[in-house]
N, C-alpha and C positions, 0 to 999 in steps of 0.2 A: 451641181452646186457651184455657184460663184467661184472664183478664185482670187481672183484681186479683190480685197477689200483693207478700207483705211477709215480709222476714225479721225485723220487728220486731213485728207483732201477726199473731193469728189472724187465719183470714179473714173472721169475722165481727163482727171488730172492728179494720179495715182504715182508718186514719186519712189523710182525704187531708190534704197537709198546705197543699198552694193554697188549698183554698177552705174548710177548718175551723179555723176560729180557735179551737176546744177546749183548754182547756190543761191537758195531762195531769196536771199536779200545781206547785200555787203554791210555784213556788220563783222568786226572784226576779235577775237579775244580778249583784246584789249580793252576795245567798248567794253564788253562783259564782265569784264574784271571792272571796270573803274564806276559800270554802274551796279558793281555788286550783286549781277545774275548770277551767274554763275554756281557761286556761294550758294545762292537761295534755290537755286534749281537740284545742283551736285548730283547731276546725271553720269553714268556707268555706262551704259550702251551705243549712246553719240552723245557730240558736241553740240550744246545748243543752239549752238547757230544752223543748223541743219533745220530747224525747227517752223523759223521763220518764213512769213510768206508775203508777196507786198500784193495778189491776187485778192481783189473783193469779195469773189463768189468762196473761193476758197476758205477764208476770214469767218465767214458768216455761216460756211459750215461747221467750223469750228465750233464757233459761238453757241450753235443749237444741240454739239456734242455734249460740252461743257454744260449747257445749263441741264443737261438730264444726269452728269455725274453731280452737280452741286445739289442739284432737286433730290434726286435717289442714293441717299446715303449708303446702303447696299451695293450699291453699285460700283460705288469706290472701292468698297473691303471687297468685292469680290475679285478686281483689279489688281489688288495689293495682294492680294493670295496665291493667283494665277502666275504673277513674275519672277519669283523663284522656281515656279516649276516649268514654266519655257525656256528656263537658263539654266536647267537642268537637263532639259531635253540636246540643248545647243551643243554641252558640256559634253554628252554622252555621245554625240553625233562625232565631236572630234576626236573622242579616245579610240572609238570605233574603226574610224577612218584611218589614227595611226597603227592599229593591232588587227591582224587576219587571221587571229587563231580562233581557239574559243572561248578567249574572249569577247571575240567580236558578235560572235550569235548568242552569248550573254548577255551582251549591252544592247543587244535592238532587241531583246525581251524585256529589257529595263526601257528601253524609249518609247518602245508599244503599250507599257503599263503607264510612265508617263504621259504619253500621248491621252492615252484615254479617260487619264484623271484628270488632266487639261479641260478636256470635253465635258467630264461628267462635273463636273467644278461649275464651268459656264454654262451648263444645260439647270443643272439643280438652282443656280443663283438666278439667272433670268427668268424661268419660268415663274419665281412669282413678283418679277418688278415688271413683266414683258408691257402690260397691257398700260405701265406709264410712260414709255419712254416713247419720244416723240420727233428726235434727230434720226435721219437718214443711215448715217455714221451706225448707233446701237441698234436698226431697226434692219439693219443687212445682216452686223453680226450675228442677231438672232434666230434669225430666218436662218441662213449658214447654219449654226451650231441646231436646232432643230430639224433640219431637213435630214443630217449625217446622222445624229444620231437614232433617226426613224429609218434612216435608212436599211436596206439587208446587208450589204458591207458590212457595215457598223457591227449589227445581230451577230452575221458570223464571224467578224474577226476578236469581238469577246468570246466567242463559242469557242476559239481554236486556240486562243490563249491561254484558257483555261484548261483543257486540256494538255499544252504543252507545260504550260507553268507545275501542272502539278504532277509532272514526268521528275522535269530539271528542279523547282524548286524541293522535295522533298526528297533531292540525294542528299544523305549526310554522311556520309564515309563510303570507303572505296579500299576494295580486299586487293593487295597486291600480293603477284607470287614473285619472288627473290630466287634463283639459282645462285651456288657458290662456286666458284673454284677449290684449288685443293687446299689453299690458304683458308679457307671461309670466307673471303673477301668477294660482296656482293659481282657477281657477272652478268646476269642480264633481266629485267624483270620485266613481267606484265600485270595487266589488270584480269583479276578472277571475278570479279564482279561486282558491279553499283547497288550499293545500300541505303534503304530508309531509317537505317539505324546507326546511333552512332557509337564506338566504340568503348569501353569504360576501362578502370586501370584496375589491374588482378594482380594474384599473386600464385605463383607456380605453386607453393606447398598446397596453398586450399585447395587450387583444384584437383589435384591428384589426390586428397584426402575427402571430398567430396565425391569424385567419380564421375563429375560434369561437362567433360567437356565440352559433347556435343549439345548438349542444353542452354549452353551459357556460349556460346561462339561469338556472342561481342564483345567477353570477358578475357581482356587480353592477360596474357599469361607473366608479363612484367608490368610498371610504371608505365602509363603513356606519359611521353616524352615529347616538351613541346619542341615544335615542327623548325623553330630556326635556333635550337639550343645549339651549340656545336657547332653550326653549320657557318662555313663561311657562303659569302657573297656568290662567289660562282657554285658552289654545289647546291645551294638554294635556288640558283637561277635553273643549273642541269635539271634538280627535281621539279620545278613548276615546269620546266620545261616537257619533260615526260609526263606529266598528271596532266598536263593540257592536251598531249599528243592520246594519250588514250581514254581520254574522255571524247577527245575530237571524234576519234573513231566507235565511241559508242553513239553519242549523238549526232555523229554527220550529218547521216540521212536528214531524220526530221528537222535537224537546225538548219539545214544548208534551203530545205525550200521555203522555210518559216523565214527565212533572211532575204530570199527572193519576193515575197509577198512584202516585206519589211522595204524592199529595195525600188519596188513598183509602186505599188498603188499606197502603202501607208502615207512613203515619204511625202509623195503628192498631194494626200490630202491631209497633210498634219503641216504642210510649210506655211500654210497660210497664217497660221498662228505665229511660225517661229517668225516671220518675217513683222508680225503685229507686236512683237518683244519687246522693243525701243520703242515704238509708240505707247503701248502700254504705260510701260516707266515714267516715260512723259506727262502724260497726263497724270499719273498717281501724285508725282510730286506737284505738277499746276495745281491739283485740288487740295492737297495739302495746304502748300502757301496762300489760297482763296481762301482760306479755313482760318488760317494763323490771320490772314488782316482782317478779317471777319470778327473774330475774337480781340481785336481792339477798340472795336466800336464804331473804326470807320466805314463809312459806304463804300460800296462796289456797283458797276452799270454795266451790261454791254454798251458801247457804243455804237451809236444810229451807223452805218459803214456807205462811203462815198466814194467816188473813182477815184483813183491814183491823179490826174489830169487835174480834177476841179479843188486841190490844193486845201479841201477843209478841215480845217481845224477851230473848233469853238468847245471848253470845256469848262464848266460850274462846278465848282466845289471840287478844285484838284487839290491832293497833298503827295507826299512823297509815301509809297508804302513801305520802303525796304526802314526809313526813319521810325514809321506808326511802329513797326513788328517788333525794332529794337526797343523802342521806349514802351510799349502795350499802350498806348493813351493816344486819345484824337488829338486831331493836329487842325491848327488853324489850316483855314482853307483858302484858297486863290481859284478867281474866274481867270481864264487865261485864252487869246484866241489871236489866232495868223490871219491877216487880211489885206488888204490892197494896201492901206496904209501901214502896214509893219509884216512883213513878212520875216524879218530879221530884227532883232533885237539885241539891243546894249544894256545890260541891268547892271547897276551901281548902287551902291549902300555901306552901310558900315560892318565892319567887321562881326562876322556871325549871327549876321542879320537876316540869313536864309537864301542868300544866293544862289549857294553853292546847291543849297536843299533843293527847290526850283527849278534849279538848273539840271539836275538829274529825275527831277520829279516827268520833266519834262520826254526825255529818255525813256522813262518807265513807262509814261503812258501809251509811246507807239511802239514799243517794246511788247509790252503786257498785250494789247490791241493786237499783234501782227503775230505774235503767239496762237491768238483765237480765244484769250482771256477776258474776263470783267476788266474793267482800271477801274483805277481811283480815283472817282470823283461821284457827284451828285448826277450829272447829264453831261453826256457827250458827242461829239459829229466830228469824225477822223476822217481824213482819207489818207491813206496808208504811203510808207515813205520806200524808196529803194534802196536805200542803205541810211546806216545812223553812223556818225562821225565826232569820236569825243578828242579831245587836246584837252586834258585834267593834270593836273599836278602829277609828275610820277619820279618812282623810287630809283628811274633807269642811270643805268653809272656810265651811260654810253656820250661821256662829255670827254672821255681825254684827249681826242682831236678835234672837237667841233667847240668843247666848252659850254657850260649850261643853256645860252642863248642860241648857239648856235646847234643844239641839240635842238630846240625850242620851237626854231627856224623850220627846222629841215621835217617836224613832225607836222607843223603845221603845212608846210609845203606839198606833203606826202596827201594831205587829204583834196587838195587842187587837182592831183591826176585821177580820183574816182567822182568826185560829188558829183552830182545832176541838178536838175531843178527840182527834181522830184525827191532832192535826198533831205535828210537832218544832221543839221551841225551844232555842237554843244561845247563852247569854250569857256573854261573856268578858270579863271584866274591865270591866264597866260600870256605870258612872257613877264613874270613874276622876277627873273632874275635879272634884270636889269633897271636903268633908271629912267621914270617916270616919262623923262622927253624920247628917250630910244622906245621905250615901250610904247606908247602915246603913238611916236611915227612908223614903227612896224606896224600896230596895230590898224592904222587909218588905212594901208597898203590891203590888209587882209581884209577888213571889211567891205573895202572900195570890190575886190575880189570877189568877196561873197553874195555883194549887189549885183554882180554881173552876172553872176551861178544863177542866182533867182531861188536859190534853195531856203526853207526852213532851217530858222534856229535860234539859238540866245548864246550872247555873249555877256559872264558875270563877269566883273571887275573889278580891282580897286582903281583903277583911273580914271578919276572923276573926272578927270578934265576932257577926256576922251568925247563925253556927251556932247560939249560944246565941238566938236568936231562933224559932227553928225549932222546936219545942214550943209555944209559944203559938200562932204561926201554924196549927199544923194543928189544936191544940184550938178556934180556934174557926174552921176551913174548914170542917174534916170534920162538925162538927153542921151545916155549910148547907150538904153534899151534895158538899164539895169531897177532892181524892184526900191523901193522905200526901205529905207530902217529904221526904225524906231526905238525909243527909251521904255525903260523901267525902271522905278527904283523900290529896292525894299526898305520900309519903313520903319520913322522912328517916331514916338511918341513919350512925349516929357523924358525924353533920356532912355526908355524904354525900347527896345526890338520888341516890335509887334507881329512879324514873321509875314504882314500884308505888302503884297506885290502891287504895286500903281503903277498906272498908264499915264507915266507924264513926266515931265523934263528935271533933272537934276536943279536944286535952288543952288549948288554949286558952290554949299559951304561943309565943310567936314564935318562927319560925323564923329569925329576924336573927342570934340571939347564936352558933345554932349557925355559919351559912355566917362572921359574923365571926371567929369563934375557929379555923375553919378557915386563915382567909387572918389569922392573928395582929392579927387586931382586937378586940384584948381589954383591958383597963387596965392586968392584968397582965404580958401581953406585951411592952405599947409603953414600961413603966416597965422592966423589961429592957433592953430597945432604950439607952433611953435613959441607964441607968447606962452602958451597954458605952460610949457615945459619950462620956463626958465624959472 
């Protein structure tokens, strides 16, 4: 039987995630949080950044996972079934680990019945989606979980189970014998013998009026008295202490080799699952969220997948998913594409015009994409980034030495010591606290910067005047080897946000007067107003 297997890389690029701290792709918390993954993932077993991969082949195994969980609805519940009980298994491994009584050969007969409903779970569900699934990924796990369970291991280690189980699970009381001192005060006790029967509450006159004792010997001759009435902390602890100590010695024998079998060959062949735990999980909630933007009405694509190197990015009919799922309604849509002549971008408009939406849509898409996910749009052609880099507005209080700008500063400076050419940069609205000519000249400093990097990205803004800066910037990047930048602006129509993204130069007059004269904030309006009032 196989051992490594992953429904998230090939097998020859099989990431343990214990003991390689490898990080598929620098993205940071922070990105996550500000493009609201996180949220929509709200993973338990790892950090989603673990997740990510900026590898092709890798990518597009992904992709042919996913689309036999999105295809075979079954598939998913059977996923969603299985991960509370491999985190049950996990759970049982570590109580085990801390306790060597008999406890401990209790809990690896709980982990071997776990284990094998693991098994019989994914052998009963796949057998009858086997013959549609068509990724690599589910077509190993099945084979695996089909081979073991045909196997004779397998045969005999139900065989023995069942026989053990039905030793230990049908004790249900236990005859202890008590000596006294001459006080009557208990001195030494043992176990008389393990019963399938359990005890009931009597009373001394009836039996002695009856004449039964030996008939009724589960028929206790007082009240039974529950077991922590009375009892403090430590003489509950003495007593389990001693009911453990002589149960140990009734079942040693047979537990101590059933634990050795438990300790060899089970463990071995039941890790391959628990190590599939976090994957698992993963993918339950990716088909999830496919499902929730699915149920908006928007599209979803794989995209066509290209080398890291050849820089492609060309996508029709992008929107923002995390926006569709909050509102459940389509969303206007934007063609959007990186190329010799823009490989960086400056997008301006007016206030709540979709910038900021764009500007994260944009995040999502090689985000979702390097996951191994559908995105959002109509048609796609990616090639995959080595880390994503946001500078967004944040709630961080970390200004009492540096001061809002020079917080501002020092975030944006921070992404100068990772980006590549091959990475994604996404600036929103930044350097917000300050005024328009300081912001305007930091800003020209960091974009001159970013043409040098050669990296993807957009910068939303409100500084219009910024655009007109943009010509000199690349006249003198691109004589030192540095890429083009280019404009965007989102759009306005009769007063109207139209949420459309264009490819072309700011006309370089404010969008204020329009949204004013929308909501009658005009001179000539409010002198209106104000004759009707006198």
């Amino acid at each position: 039987m196989q051992k490594n297997i992953s429904l998230i890389y090939p097998l020859d690029k099989i990431v343990d995630f214990e003991n390689n701290q490898l990080k598929m792709l620098n993205i940071s918390e922070e990105t996550l949080h500000s493009l609201e993954l996180n949220h929509v993932f709200d993973l338990t077993g790892r950090k989603l950044s673990v997740f990510f991969s900026d590898d092709k082949e890798t990518i597009e195994y992904r992709q042919r996972m996913f689309s036999d969980l999105i295809v075979n609805e079954k598939l998913s519940q059977l996923l969603l079934e299985l991960s509370p009980v491999l985190n049950d298994i996990s759970e049982i491994r570590r109580l085990s680990d801390e306790n060597q009584s008999v406890d401990s050969y209790l809990y690896s007969i709980t982990e071997i019945e776990l284990y094998i409903t693991a098994v019989e779970l994914l052998y009963n569900g796949l057998k009858d989606i086997k013959d549609n699934l068509k990724s690599e990924a589910f077509k190993t796990l099945t084979d695996n979980i089909f081979e073991l369970v045909e196997s004779e291991y397998y045969k005999d280690l139900n065989k023995r189970l069942k026989e053990l189980t039905s030793r230990v699970r049908e004790v249900k009381s236990v005859t202890i014998g008590v000596n006294l001192d001459s006080r009557l005060l208990p001195e030494k006790a043992g176990v008389l013998s393990v019963n399938n029967e359990r005890f009931k509450s009597g009373d001394l006159l009836q039996k002695i009026l009856r004449l039964d004792f030996k008939s009724n010997e589960y028929t206790c001759i007082a009240t039974l008295t529950p077991f922590k009435k009375g009892v403090n902390d430590n003489q509950q602890s003495a007593l389990n202490t001693a009911m453990f100590n002589a149960l140990n010695d009734v079942f040693k024998g047979s537990m101590k080799s059933w634990k050795k079998v438990v300790d060899t060959y089970v463990l071995e062949n039941s890790d391959f699952l628990i190590k599939l735990a976090p994957e698992f999980e993963f993918v339950v909630k990716a088909v999830e969220f496919v499902n929730t933007i699915k149920e908006t009405g928007n599209e979803l694509t794989f995209p066509v997948m290209f080398k890291k190197e050849e820089k492609i990015f060309d996508i029709k009919g992008l929107y923002n998913p995390v926006v569709a799922t909050k509102l459940n309604e389509k969303l206007v849509l934007n063609d959007f594409t990186f190329d010799k002549n823009g490989m960086f971008y400056v997008l301006s408009g007016p206030n709540r015009g979709g910038k900021s939406v764009i500007t994260c849509a944009i995040g999502h898409i090689f985000a979702l994409c390097q996951l191994g996910l559908p995105v959002p749009a109509k048609e796609a052609k990616i090639s995959p980034v080595d880390g994503i880099f946001t500078h967004f507005p944040t709630d961080a209080e970390d200004t009492i030495d540096k001061g809002r700008l020079g917080e501002e500063c020092a975030r944006l400076d921070d992404i100068f010591n990772f980006v590549t050419e091959y990475s994604l940069v996404l600036l929103d609205e930044s350097l917000s606290s300050t005024g328009s000519y300081e912001a305007s000249y930091i800003a020209s400093e960091v974009l001159s910067g970013i043409s040098m990097a050669k990296c993807r990205g957009v910068f939303s803004t409100h500084l219009h005047e910024l655009s007109s800066m943009i010509d000199n910037i690349n006249d003198n990047c691109i004589k030192m080897g540095g890429e083009r930048i280019d404009t965007l602006v989102a759009g306005m129509e009769e007063g109207e946000r139209s949420f459309v993204i264009s490819r072309k130069k700011p006309d370089g007059r404010s969008y204020a007067s329009d949204i004013a004269s929308k909501y009658g904030i005009s001179l000539d309006k409010i002198m209106k107003k104000i004759e009707k009032n006198k």
